[in-house]
C-alpha positions in Angstrom: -40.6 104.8 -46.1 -41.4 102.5 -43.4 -40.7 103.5 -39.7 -37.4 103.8 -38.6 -38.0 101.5 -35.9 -39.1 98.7 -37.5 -36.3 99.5 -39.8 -34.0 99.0 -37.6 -35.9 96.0 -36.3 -35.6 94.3 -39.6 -31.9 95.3 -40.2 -30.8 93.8 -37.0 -32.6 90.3 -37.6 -30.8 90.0 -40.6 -27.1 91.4 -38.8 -27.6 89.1 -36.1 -24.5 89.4 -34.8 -24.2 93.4 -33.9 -26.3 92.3 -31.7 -24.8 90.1 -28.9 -25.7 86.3 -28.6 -28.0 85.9 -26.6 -28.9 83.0 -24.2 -32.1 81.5 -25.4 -34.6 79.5 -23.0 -33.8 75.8 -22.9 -37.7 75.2 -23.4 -37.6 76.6 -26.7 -35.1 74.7 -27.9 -34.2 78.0 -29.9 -30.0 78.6 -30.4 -29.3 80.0 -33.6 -26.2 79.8 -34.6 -24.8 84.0 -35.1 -22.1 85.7 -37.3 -21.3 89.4 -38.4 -21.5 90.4 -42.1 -24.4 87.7 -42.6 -25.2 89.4 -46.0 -22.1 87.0 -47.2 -24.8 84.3 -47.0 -27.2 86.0 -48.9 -27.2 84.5 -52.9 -26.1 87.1 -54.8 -27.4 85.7 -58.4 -31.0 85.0 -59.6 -30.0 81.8 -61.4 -29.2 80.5 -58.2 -31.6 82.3 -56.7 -34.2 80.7 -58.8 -33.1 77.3 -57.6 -33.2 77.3 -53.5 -29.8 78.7 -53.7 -28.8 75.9 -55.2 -24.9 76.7 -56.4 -22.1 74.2 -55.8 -22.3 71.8 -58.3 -24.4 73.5 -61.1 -23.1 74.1 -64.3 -20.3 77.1 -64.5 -21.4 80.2 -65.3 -20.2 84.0 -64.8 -21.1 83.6 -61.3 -19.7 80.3 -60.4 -16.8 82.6 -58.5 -19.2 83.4 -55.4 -20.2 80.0 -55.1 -17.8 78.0 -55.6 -13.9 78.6 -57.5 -13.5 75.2 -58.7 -15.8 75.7 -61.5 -14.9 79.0 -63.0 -12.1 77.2 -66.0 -15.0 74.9 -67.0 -16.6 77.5 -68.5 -16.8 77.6 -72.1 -16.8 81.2 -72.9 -13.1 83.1 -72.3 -14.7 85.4 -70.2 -18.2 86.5 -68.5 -19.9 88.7 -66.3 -22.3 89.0 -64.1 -24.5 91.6 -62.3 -27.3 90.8 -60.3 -29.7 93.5 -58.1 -31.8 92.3 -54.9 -34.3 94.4 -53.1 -33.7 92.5 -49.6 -36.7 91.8 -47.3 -39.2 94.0 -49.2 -42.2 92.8 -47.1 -40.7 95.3 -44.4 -38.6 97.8 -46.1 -37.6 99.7 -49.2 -34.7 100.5 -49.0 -32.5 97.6 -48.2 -30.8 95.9 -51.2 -27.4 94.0 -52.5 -26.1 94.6 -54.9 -23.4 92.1 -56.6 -21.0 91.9 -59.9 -19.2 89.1 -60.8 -16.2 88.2 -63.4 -13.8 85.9 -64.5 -11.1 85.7 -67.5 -9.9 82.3 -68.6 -6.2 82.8 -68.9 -5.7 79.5 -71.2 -7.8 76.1 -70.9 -6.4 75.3 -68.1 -6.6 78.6 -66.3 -8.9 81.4 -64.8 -9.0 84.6 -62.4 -11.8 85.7 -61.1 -13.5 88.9 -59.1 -16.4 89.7 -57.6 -17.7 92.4 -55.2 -21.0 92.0 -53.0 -22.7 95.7 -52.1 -25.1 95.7 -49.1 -27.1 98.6 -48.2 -29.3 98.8 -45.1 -31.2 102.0 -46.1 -31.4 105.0 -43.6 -31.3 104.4 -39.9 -32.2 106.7 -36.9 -29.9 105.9 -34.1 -31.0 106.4 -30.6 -29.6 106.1 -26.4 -30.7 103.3 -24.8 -33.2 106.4 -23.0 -34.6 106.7 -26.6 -32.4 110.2 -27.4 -31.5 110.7 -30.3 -28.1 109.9 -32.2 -28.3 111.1 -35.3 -29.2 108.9 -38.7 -26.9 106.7 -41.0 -26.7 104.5 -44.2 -24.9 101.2 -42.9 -23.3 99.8 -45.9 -21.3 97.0 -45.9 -19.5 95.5 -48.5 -16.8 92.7 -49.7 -14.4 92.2 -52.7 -13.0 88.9 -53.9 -10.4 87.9 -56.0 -9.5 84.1 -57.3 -7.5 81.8 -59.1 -8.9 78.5 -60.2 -7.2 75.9 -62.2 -8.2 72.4 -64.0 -6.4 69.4 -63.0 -8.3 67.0 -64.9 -10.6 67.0 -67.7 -13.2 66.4 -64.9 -11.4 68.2 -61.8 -11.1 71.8 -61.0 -9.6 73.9 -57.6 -9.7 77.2 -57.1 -8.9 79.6 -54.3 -9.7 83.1 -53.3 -9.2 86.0 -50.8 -11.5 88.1 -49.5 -11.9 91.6 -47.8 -14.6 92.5 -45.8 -16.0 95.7 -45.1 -18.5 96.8 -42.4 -20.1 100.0 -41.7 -23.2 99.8 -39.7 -22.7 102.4 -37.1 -19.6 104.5 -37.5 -19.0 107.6 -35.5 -22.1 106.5 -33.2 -21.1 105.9 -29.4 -21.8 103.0 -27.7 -23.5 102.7 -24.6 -19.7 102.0 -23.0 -18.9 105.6 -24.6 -16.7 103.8 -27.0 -17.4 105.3 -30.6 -18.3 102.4 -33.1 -16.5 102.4 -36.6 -16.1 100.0 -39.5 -15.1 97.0 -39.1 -12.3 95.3 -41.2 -11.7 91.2 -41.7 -9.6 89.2 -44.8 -10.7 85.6 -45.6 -10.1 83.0 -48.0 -12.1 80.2 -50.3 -11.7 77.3 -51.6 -13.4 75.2 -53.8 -13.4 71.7 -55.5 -15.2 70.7 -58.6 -15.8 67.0 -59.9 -17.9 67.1 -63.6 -18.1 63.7 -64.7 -20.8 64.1 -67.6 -19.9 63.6 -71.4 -19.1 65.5 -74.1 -23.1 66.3 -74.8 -23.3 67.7 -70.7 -25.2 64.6 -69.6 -24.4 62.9 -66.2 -23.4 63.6 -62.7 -21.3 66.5 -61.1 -19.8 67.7 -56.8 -18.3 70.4 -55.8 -17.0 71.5 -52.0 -16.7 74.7 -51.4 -15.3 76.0 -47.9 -16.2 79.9 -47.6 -15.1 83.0 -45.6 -12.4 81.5 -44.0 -11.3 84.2 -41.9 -10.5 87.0 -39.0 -12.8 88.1 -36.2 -14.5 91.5 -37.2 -15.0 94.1 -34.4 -16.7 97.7 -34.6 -14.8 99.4 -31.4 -10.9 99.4 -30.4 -12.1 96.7 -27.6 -10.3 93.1 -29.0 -12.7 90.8 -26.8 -15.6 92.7 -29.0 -15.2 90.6 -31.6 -17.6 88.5 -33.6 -17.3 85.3 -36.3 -18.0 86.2 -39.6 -19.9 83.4 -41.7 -17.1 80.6 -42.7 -19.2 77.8 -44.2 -18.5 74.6 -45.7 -21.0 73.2 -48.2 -21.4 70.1 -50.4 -23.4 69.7 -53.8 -24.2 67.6 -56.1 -26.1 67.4 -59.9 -27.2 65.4 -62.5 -27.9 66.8 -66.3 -29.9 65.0 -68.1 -29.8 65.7 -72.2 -33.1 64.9 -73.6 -32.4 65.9 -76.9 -30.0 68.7 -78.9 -32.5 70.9 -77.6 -33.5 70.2 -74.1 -31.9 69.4 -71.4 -33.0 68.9 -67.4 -31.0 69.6 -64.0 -31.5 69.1 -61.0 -29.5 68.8 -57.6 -28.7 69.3 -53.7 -26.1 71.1 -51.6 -25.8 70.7 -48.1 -24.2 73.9 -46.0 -23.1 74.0 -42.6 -21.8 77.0 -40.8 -18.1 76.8 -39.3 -19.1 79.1 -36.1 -19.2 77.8 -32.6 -22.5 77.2 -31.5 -23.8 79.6 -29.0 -23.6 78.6 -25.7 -27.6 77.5 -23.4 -28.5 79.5 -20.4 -28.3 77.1 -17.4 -29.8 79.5 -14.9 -26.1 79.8 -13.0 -25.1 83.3 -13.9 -21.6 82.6 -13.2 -21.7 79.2 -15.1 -23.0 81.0 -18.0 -20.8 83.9 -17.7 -18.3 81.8 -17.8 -19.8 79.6 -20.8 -20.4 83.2 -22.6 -16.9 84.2 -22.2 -15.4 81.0 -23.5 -17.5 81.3 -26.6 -16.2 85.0 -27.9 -13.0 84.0 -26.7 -12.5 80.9 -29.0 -10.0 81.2 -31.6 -11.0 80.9 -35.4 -8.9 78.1 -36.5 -10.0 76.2 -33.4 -14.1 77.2 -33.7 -13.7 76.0 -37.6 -13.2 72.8 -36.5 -14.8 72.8 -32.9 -18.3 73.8 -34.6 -18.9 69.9 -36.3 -19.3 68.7 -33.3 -19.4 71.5 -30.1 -23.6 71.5 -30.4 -25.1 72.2 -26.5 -27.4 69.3 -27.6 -25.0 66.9 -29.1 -25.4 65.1 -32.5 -29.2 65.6 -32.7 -28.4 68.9 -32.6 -25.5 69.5 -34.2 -27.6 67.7 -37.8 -30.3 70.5 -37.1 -27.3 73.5 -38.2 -27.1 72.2 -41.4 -29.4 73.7 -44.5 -30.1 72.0 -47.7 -31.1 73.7 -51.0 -33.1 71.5 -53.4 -33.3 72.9 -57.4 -34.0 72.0 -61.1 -33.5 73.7 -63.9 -34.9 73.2 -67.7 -33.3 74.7 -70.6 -34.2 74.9 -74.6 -31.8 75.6 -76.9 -29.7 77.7 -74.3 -32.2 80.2 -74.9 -34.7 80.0 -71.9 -34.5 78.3 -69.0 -37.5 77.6 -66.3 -36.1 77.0 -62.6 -37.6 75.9 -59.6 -36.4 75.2 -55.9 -36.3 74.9 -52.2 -34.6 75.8 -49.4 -34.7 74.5 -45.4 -33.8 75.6 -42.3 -34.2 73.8 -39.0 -36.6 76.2 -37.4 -34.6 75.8 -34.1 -31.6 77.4 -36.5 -33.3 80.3 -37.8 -36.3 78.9 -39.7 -35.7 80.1 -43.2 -37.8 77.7 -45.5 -39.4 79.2 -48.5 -39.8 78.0 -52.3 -38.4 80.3 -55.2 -39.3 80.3 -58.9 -37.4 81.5 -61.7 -36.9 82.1 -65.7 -33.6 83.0 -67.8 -33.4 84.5 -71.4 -31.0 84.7 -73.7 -29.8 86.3 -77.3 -26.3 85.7 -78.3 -24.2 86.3 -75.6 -26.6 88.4 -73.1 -28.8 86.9 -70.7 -31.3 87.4 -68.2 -32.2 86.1 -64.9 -35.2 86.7 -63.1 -35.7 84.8 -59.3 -38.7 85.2 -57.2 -39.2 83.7 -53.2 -42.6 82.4 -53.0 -44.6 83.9 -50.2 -45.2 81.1 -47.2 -47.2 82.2 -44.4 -50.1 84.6 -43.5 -50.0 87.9 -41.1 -47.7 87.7 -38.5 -46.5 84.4 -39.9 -45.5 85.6 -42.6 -42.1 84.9 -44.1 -40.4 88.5 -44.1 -38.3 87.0 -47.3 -41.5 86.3 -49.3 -41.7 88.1 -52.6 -37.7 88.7 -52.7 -36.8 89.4 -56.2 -33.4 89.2 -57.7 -32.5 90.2 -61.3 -29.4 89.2 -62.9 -27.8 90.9 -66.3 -25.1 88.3 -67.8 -22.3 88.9 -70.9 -20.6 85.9 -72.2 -17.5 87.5 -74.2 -15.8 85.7 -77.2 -15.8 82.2 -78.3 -19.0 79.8 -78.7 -22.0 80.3 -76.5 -21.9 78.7 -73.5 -23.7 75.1 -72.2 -24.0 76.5 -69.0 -27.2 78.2 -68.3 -27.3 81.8 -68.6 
């Protein structure tokens, strides 16, 4: 087991938000944009994972219900499952992994309900005093249920929509510096998603989806209100096209566009009180109001504003609906958080069980190093009753 420090290291640059905002130096140019429960953002499935996180518009599968609602009653199966395990940030730790399970039923051909439930464990971590004294050890765990309803309005449109409930337990019975004693931390959101699949009856041409995402309360960890952080609302865009070569292969490949819906932090000005002030306005702004105050409430204006949003870049090639090979990217402005690494995957299939495999190339060298590389992710899907599916795996 690695050190505890450098656990903890690791497990707070990935939480980024039990940690305070912080005001960054202007000359940097650095202001990331912060939430609590950031392991909502994390893909929990390899197909995706395989692609750049590429998810919105991609053909419906058993985990089409974590990325985006309006898909699930386009599957073809009745039913599916899907459950995927991913050691998380296995360059530094090794014992920090999500774990994710994902379902839906289709109540006619028109209709579906969906669950899923996303598992997040941040290993064993000694706590300490801000004099380095010890405060015992703990497994921080965190972990959030979903539940939807999605329904076709056309042949070629589908909504859906979803609540959430979030769970948060990353220091509980540990006192704060203030002497207040942290504990879990509770928030409900919702999703909704949109789904436009224009191709033909072979699964040739173009597909969008929309998907808005953790639309929801504050979370906090102690009894004091104005300790409360943003989780990650998020509204993201996608597109597709399928191209059929033949009865046997076929060829995707796509783009979704995500952009938090979480204020941007505010820039240090060098006047304490101004940025007291600027602080205080920032975790005092409502939710409804920061979901539409973060399109356009960027410290640098519009220049700035375009660097929040990240774009994931995939293909996919399938035989048969037997194997797939998928490759993909995904970019972060490095003023945002810097997340920019290339994955690889391959999917397997016999009858109605499949297999996902996903793997983050490694970018970087030493220091440099991208703390993501070699991130693998390993899905297990069931496709129950009926034909098998068009969609991949």
């Amino acid at each position: 087991m690695k050190s505890t420090a450098l656990k903890l290291s690791a497990a707070l640059s990935l939480m980024l938000a039990v940690a305070v905002p912080s005001f960054v130096q202007a000359q940097q140019q650095l202001n990331i944009v912060t939430t609590a429960v950031p392991f909502l953002r994390i893909s929990p499935d390899a197909r995706a994972g395989g692609m750049g996180d590429l998810s919105i518009a991609t053909t419906p599968d058993a985990a089409s219900s974590f990325f985006n609602l309006g898909k699930v009653p386009f599957n073809t199966n009745p039913a599916g499952i899907n459950i995927t395990y991913t050691p998380w940030l296995k360059n530094l730790v090794n014992d920090v992994y999500l774990a994710s399970a994902s379902g839906y039923y289709k109540l006619d051909d028109l209709q579906a309900v969906s669950g899923s439930l996303r598992f997040f464990s941040l290993g064993n971590i000694q706590f300490t005093d801000q004099n380095g004294n010890s405060l015992g050890s703990n497994n921080p765990r965190e972990f959030g249920l979903d539940f939807g309803y999605s329904r076709r309005l056309s042949e070629k449109v589908g909504l859906g929509v979803g609540l959430k409930y979030i769970n948060s337990a990353l220091a509980t019975g540990v006192a704060s510096a203030g002497g207040a004693t942290y504990k879990a931390g509770n928030a409900v959101a919702a999703d909704l998603g949109f789904y436009f699949n224009n191709a033909d009856e072979y699964g040739q041409g173009f597909a969008a989806g929309a998907a808005i995402t953790n639309l929801g309360s504050k979370i906090g960890y102690t009894d004091n209100t104005d300790q409360r952080d943003f989780i990650p609302a998020n509204l993201g865009l996608g597109a597709t096209y399928t191209r059929v070569l033949d009865e046997s292969n076929r060829f995707m490949f796509g783009l979704d566009v995500n952009k938090l819906l979480v204020p941007t932090p505010p820039v240090s000005t060098g006047d304490i009180n101004a940025d007291n002030q600027a602080f205080a306005n920032y975790r005092n702004k409502s939710v409804v109001s920061s979901w539409f105050s973060s399109l356009g409430d960027a410290p640098g204006g519009f220049s700035e504003e375009l660097r929040e949003f990240s774009i994931s870049t995939g293909a996919e090639y399938s035989y048969n609906n037997l194997f797939a090979v998928r490759a993909g990217y995904f970019h972060e402005n490095k003023t945002k958080g810097n997340r920019r690494y290339f994955t690889a995957g391959v999917g397997v299939k016999y009858n109605t069980v499949g297999l996902n495999f996903s793997y983050l190339v490694p970018t970087g060298s030493g220091v440099n190093q991208n703390p993501l590389s070699n991130t693998l992710r390993f899905s297990l899907v069931f496709d129950f009753g009926g034909e098998e599916s068009n969609s991949a795996y």
